[in-house]
N, C-alpha and C positions, 0 to 999 in steps of 0.2 A: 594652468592645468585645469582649473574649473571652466575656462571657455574652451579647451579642447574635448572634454568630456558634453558639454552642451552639446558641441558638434557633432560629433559621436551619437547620441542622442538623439539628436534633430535626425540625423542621415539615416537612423536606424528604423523613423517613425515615416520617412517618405519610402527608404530603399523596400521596405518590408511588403505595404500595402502596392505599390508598383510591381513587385516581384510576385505577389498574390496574385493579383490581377491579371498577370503576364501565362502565369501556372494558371489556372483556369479559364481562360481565354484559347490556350494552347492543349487543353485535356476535353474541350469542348462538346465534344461524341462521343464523351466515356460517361459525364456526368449529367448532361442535358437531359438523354432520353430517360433516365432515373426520376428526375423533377417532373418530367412533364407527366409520368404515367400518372404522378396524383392522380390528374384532372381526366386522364383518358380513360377510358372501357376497361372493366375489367376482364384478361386475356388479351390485352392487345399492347404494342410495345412500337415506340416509334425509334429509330435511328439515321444517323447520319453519316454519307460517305469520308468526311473529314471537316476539318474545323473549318469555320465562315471564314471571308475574304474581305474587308474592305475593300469599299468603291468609293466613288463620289456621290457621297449622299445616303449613303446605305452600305449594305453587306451584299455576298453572294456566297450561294451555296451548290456544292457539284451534283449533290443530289441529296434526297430523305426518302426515306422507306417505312410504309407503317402497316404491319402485320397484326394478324389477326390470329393466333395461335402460334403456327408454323406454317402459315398461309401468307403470302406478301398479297395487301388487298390495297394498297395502293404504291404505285412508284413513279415520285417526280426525278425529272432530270435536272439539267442546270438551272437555278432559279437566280433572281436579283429581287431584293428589296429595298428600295429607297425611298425617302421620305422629302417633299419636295410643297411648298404654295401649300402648307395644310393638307396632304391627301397623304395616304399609303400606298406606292404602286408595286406592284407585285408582279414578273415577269417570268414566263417557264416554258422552255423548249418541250416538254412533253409531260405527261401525268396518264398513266395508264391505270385502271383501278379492274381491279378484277373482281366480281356479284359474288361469286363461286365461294368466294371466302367470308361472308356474312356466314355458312352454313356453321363457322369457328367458330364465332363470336358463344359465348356461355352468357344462358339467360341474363338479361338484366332485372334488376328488381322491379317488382309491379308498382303502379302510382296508388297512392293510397286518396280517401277521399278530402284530406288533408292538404295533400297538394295542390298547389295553385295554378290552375290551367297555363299556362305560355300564352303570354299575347303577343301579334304582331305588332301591334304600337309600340310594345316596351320593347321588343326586338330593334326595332327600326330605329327608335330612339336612341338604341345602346351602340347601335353600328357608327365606326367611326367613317369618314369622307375616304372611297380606295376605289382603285382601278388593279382586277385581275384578270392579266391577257394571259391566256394558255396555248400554243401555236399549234399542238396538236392534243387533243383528250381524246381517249381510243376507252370506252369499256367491256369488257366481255360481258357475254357474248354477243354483244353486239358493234365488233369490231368495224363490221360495213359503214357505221353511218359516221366516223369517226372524222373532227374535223378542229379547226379553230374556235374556241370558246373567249370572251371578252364580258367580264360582269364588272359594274361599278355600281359605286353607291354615292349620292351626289343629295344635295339638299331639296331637289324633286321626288328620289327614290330609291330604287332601283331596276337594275335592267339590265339583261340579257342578252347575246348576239350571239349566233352561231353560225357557222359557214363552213359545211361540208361538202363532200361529192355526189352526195344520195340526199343529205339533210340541211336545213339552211331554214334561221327563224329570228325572231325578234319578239322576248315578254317584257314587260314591265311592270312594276307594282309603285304606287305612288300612294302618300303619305295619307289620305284615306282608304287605304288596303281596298283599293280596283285594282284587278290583275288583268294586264291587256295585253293578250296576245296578237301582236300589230301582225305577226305572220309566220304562217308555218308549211315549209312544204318539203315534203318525204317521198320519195320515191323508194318502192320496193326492188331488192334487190335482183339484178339480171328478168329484169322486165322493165317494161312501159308502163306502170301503173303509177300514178303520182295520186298523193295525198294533200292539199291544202284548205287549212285550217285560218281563223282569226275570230275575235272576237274579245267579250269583256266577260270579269268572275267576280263578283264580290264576296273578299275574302272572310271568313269571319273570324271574329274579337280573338276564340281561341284556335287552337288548332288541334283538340279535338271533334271542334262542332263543323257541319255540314254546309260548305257555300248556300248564303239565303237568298241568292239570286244570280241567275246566270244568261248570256245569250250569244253563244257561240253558232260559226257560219261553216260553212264547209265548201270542197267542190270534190270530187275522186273523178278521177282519171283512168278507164280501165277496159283493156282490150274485149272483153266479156261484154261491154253496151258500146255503143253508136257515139250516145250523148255521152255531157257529162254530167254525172250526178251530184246533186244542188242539196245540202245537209243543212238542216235547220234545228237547232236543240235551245231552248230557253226554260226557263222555270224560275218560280217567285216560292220565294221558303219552303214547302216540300211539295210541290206540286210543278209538273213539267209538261212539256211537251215536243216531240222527237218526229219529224219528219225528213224522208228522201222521197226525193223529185229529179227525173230526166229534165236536165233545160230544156226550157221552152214548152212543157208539157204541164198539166192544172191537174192531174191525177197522181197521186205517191203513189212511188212501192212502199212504202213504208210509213202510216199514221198511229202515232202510240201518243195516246194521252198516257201520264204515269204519276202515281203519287207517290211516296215516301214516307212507309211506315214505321214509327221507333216506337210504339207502345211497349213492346219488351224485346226484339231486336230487330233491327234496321232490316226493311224487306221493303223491294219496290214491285208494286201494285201495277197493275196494267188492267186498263178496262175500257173496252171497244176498241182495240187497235185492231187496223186493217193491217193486211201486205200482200203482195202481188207479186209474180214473176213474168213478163210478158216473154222472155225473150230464148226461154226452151223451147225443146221443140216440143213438148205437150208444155203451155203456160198452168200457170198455174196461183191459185189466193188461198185465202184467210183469214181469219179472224179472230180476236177473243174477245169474250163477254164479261 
């Protein structure tokens, strides 16, 4: 009698937390988006279209939606998460997010002088090793440029790939916070006008304070000139300088030395910049002193 009651017993200390576990595994969408709102915005509420799936290696989910009032400001579709060789991958047929619905959001509380700026080091430090492929990211309103996004984070840093039908780039940020934009090029919509960008930002410590140095390239593309226009922007702690140039030509439309004034709030200075318009039909310059 006293070993059938043990058994009893025992079966009641496995059947009980299995049966627990099994009930909240299976109520997953009811109780999840409750926990999580601790950590999310206040006014905003994340949910899910039904309980996770195992896979091999991970979970999958048919979709998450996280609103911002009564405003849905972002919606993933079918995602997979698996955990594989030390990394996190993270896979998602679609992630729409709509701007429109920040307008929801209810103030946040202001930083006090107390708080401790965010640095990137500690950020980068904290990120675990993950690959997140998106096969379509669509934002309003700017649903045109909308395309395949791919970020990982890897023991050089992180980085960036995009590849749309208007948009298509490649950034990177690496473990001394250089942000290198290897390449960016946009075309504006229903026209011939193309945009390409590259170059290097060094980011700074926090992310309130102003990149202290920079030196970005450009080219535009644009049925309005002949050539193409040659973008040249650098600047070392708060002082810059911003030029366009026709290839092949030694005169800008556009010379602007510029400094960066914060004595009581941020205003940028301009002094002697030139600019030109050759190509009206009355041309026409400028200048400021």
């Amino acid at each position: 009698m006293i070993i059938g009651k043990r058994v009893k017993v025992a079966l009641i200390i496995i059947i009980v937390p299995i049966a627990l576990a099994i009930s909240l595994w299976l109520t997953i969408p009811k109780w999840l988006p409750g926990i999580a709102s601790i950590w999310l915005p206040e006014g905003t509420k994340l949910s899910l279209n039904e309980r996770p799936h195992f896979i091999k290696r991970g979970i999958s989910l048919s979709g998450i939606q996280f609103r911002a009032g009564d405003c849905l400001l972002a919606n993933a579709g079918p995602l997979s998460l698996t955990y594989q060789q030390r990394q996190w991958n993270l896979q998602g047929d679609s992630l729409d997010i709509d701007t429109h619905c920040l307008e929801s959001l209810p103030p946040q509380p202001q930083a006090t002088d107390s708080d401790i700026p965010l640095s990137i080091a500690d950020i980068q430090n904290q990120l675990p090793l993950f690959n997140i492929t998106l096969d379509k990211l669509r934002i309003t309103p700017w649903e045109s440029y909308q395309g395949r996004a791919v970020v990982t984070n890897s023991a050089e840093g992180q980085r960036l790939a995009f590849q749309g039908d208007l948009v298509s780039g490649i950034v990177s940020l690496n473990n001394q916070q250089m942000l290198t934009l290897e390449s960016l090029k946009l075309q504006i919509p229903d026209s011939d006008d193309v945009i390409q960008l590259n170059g290097d930002v060094k980011v700074p410590v926090s992310l309130d304070e102003i990149p202290e140095q920079g030196d970005i390239h450009g080219e535009f593309v644009t049925s309005y000139v002949e050539k193409p226009l040659l973008m040249k922007l650098n600047w070392q702690q708060k002082k810059g300088h911003l030029t366009i140039t026709p290839e092949g030509e030694e005169q800008s439309l556009l010379d602007v030395p510029w400094e960066l004034s914060i004595a009581e709030k941020r205003l940028l200075v301009v002094e002697q910049g030139q600019w030109r318009w050759p190509y009206a039909s009355q041309p026409f310059n400028g200048a400021c002193v």
